[in-house]
BAKEDREN-655416 format. One record per residue: residue number from 1; residue in three letters; x, y, z of N, C-alpha, C in turn. Coordinates in steps of 0.05 Angstrom, whole numbers, plus 32768, in hexadecimal, padded with zeros to 4 digits. Each point is the difference from the previous one (the first is absolute). Last residue first. Layout:
REM BAKEDREN-655416
 seq type neast nnorth  nup caeast canorth caup ceast cnorth  cup
 NUM  ala     X      Y    Z      X       Y    Z     X      Y    Z
...
REM end
This chain:
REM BAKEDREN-655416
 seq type neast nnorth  nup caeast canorth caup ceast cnorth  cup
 148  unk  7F42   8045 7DAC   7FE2    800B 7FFB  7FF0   7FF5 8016
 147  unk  806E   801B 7FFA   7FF0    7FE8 8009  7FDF   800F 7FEE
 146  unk  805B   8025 8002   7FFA    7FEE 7FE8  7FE8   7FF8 8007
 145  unk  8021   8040 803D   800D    800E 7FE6  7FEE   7FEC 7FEF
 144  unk  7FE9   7FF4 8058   8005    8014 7FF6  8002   8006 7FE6
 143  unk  8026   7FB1 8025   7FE3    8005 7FF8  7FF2   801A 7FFF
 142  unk  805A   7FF9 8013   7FFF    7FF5 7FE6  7FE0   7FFF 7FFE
 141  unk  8012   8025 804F   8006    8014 7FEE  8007   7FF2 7FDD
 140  unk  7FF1   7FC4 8052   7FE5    8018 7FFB  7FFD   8017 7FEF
 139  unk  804A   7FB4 8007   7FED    7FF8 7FF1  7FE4   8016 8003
 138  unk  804F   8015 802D   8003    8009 7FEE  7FEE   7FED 7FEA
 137  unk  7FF1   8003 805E   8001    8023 7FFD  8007   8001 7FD8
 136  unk  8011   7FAC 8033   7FE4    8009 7FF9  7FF6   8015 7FF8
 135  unk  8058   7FE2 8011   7FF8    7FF5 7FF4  7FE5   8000 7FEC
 134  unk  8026   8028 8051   8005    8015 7FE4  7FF7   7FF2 7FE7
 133  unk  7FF3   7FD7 805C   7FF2    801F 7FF6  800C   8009 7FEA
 132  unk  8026   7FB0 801B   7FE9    7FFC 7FF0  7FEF   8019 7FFC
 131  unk  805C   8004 802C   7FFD    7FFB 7FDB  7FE2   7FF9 7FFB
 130  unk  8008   803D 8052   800C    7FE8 8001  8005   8000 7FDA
 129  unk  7FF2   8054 8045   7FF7    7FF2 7FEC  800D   7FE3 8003
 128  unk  7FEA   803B 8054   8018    8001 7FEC  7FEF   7FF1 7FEA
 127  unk  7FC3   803E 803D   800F    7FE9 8002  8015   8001 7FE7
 126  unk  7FB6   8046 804C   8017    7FF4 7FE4  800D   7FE8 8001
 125  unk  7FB3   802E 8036   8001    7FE7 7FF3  8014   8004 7FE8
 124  unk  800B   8037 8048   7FFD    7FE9 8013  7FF8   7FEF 7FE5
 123  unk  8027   805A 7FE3   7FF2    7FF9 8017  7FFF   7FDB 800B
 122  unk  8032   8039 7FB0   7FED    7FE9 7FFB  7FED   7FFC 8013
 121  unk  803F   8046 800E   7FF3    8007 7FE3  7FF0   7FEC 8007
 120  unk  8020   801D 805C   800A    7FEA 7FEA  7FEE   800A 7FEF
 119  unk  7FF7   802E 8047   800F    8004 7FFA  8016   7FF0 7FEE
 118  unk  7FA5   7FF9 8028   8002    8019 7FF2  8018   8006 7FF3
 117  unk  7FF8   7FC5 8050   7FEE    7FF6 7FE2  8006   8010 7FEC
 116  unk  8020   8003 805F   8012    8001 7FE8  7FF4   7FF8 7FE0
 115  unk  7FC8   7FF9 8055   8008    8016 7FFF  8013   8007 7FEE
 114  unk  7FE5   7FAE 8008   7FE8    8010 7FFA  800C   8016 7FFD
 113  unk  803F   7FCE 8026   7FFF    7FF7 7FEA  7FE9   8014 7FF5
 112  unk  8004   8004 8058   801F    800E 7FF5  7FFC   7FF4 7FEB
 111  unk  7FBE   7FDC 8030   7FF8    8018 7FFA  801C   800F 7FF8
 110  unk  8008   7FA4 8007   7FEC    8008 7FED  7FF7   8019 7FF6
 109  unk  8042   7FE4 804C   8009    8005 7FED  7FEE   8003 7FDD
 108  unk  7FDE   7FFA 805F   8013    801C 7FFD  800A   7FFD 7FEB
 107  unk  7FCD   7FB8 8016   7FF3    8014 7FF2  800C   8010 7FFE
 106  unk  802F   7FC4 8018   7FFC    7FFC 7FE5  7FE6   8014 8002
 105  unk  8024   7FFD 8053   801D    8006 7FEC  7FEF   8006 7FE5
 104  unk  7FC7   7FD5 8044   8006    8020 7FFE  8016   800D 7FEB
 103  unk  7FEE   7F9F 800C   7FE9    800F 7FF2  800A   801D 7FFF
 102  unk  803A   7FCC 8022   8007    8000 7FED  7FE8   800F 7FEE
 101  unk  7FFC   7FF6 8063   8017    8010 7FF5  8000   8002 7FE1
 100  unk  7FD0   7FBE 802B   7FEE    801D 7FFD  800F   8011 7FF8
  99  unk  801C   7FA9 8009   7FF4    800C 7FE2  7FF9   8016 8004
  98  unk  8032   7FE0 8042   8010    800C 7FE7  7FEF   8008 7FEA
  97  unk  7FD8   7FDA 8051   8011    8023 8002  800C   8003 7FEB
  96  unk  7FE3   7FAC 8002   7FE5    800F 7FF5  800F   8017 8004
  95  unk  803B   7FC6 8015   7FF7    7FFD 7FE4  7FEB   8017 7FF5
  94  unk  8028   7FF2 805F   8006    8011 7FEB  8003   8000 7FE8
  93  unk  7FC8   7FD0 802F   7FFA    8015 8006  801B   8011 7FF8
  92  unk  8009   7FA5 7FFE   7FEB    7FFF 7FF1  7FF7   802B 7FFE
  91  unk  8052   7FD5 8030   8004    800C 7FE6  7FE0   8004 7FFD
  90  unk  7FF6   7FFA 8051   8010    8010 8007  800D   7FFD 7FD1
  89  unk  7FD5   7FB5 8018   7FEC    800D 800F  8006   8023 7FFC
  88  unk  8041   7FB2 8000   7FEF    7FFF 7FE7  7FEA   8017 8002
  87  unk  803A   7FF8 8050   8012    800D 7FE3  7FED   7FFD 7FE8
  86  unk  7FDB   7FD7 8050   7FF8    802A 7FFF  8010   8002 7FE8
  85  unk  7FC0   7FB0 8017   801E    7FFF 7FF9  8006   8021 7FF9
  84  unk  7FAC   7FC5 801D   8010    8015 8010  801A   8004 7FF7
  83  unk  7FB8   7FCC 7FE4   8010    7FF5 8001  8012   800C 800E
  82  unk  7FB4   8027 7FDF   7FF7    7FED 8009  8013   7FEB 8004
  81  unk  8011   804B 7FDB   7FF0    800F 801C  7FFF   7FE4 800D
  80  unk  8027   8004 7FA9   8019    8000 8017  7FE7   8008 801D
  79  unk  7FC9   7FF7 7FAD   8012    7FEA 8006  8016   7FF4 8020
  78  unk  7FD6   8057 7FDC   7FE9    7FF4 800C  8009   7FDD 8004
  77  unk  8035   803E 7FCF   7FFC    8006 8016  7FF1   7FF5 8015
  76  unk  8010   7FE8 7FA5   8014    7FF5 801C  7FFD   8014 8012
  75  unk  7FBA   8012 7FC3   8006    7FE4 8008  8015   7FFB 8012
  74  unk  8004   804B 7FD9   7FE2    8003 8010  8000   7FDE 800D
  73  unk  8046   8017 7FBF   8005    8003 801A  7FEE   8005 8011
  72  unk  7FD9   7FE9 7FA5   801C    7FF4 800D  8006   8003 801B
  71  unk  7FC1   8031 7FD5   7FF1    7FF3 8011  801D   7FEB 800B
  70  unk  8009   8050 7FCD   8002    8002 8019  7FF6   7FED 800B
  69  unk  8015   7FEE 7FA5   8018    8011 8006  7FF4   8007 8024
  68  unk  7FBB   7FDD 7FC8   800D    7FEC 8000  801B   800D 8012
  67  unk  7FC6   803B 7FDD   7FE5    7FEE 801F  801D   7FE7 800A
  66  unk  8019   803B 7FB1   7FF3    800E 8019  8005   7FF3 8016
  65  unk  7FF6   7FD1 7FAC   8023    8005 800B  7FF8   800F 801B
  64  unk  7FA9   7FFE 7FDD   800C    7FD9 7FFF  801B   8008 8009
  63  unk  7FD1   8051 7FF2   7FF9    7FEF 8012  800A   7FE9 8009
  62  unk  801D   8035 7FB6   800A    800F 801C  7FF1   7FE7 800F
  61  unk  7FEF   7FEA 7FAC   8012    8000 8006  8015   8006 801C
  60  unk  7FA2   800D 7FDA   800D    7FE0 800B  800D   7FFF 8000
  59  unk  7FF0   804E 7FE5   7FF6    8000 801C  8005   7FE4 8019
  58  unk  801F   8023 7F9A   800B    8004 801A  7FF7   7FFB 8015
  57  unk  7FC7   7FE3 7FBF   801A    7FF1 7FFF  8016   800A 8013
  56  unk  7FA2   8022 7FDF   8005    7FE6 801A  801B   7FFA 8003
  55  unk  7FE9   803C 7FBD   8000    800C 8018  7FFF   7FEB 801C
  54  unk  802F   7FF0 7F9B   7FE1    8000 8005  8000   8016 8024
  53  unk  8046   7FD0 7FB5   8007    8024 8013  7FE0   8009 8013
  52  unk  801A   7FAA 7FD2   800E    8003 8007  7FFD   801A 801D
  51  unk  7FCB   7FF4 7FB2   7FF0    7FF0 8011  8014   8001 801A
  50  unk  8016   8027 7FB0   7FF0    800F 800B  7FEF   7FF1 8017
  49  unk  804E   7FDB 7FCC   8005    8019 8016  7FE3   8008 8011
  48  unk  7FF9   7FC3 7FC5   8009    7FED 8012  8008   8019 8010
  47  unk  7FE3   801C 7FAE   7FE6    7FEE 8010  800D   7FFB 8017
  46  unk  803C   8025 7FBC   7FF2    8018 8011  7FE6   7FF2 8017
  45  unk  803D   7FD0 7FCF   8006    7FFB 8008  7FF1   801C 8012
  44  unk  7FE2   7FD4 7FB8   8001    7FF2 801A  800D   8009 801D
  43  unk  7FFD   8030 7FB5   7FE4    8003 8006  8002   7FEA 8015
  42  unk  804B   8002 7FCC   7FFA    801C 800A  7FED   7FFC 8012
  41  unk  800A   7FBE 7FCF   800F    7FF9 8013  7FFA   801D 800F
  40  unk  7FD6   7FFC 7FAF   7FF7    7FE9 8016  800E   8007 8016
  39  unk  8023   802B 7FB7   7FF0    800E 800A  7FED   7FEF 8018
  38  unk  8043   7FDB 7FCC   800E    801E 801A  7FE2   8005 800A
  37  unk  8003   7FA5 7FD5   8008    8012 7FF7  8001   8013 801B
  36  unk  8020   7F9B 7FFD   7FE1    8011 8008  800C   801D 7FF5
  35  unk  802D   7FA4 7FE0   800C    8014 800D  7FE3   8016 8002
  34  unk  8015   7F8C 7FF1   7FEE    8017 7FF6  8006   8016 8016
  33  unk  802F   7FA3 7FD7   8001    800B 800F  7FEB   8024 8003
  32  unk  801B   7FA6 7FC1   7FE7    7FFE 801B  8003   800C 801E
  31  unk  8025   801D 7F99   8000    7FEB 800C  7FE8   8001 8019
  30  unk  7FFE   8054 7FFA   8013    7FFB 7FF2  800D   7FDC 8001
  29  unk  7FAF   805F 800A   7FFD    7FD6 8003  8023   8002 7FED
  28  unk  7FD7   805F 8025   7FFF    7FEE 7FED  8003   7FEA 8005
  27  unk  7FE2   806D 8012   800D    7FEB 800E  7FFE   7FEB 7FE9
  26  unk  7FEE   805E 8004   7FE5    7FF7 7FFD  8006   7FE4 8006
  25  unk  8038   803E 800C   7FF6    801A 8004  7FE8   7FE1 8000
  24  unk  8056   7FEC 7FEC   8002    8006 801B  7FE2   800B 8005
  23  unk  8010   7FEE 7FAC   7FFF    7FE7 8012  8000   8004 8017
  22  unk  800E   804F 7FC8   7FDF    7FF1 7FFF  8002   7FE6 8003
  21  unk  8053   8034 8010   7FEE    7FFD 800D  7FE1   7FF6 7FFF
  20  unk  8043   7FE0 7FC3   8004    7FFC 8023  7FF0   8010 800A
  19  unk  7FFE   800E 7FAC   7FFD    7FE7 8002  7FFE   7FFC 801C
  18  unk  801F   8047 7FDE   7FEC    8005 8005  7FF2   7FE6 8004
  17  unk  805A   8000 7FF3   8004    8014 801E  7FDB   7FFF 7FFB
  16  unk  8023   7FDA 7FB8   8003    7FED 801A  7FF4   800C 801C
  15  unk  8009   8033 7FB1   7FDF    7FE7 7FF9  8004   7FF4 801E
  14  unk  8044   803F 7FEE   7FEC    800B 8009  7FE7   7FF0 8006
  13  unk  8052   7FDA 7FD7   8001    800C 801F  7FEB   800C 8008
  12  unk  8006   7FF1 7FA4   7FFC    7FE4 8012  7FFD   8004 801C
  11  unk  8013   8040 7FBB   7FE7    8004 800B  7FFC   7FE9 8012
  10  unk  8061   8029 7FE2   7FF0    7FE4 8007  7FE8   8007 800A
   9  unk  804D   8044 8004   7FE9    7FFA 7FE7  7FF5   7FF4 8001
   8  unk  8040   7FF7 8047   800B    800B 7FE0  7FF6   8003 7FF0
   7  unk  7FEC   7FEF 8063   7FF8    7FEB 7FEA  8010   8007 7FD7
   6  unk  7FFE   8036 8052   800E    7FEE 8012  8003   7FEA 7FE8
   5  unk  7FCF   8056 7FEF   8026    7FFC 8007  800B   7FE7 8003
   4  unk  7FA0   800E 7FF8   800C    8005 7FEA  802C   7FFA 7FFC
   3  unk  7FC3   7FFB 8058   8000    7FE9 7FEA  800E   8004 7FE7
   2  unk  7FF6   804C 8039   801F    7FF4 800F  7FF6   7FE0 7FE9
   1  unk  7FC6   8043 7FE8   801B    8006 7FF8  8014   7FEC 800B
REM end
């Protein structure tokens, strides 16, 4: 209806509107420029997440920043020992005192997040849309309707 409207009758409008997405849906060569269809890119882009999201990945992650965030002032500690310098010696240690502080805060504030879980509709994996989700949401519902 909103084509019918927008186009004053003109089946043209509709050819165009179905045109576009079965370029979007199966992709095309325009000049010597070639646009990958949706569904490739989709799949690429579900591959790169799923390797992304793998179970090694937080782990290398905590370890490498982890290991990197206390060995710092582990070092000038063991630095200011061997040079005796107490003010360097005296921040290095309230580097580590602050992290431990900061550990404690942030689990307190993980378990006050957990605990308010329940109380958001979307929970923890909602997200906002962007234009390419709807983008896609509406070549899935044109394939759907036309596609074979």
């Amino acid at each position: 209806l909103h084509f019918t409207a927008e186009s004053n009758g003109s089946k043209q409008t509709f050819k165009d509107f179905q045109e576009f997405f079965r370029r979007k849906l199966r992709g095309y060569k325009q000049g010597s420029i070639y646009q990958r269809n949706a569904i490739v890119n989709e799949m690429m882009t579900m591959g790169v997440n799923s390797m992304l999201s793998g179970p090694k990945t937080p782990v290398r992650a905590l370890v490498g920043t982890g290991l990197g965030t206390v060995m710092r002032p582990v070092a000038t500690i063991l630095g200011a020992f061997g040079k005796s310098n107490d003010s360097v010696l005296r921040g290095a240690y309230a580097n580590l005192g602050g992290m431990l502080e900061a550990r404690n805060e942030a689990f307190t504030k993980a378990i006050a997040d957990f605990k308010a879980y329940g109380f958001k509709e979307d929970g923890f994996r909602g997200y906002i849309k962007n234009r390419q989700d709807s983008e896609w949401q509406g070549v899935m519902d044109w394939a759907a309707q036309h596609g074979t």
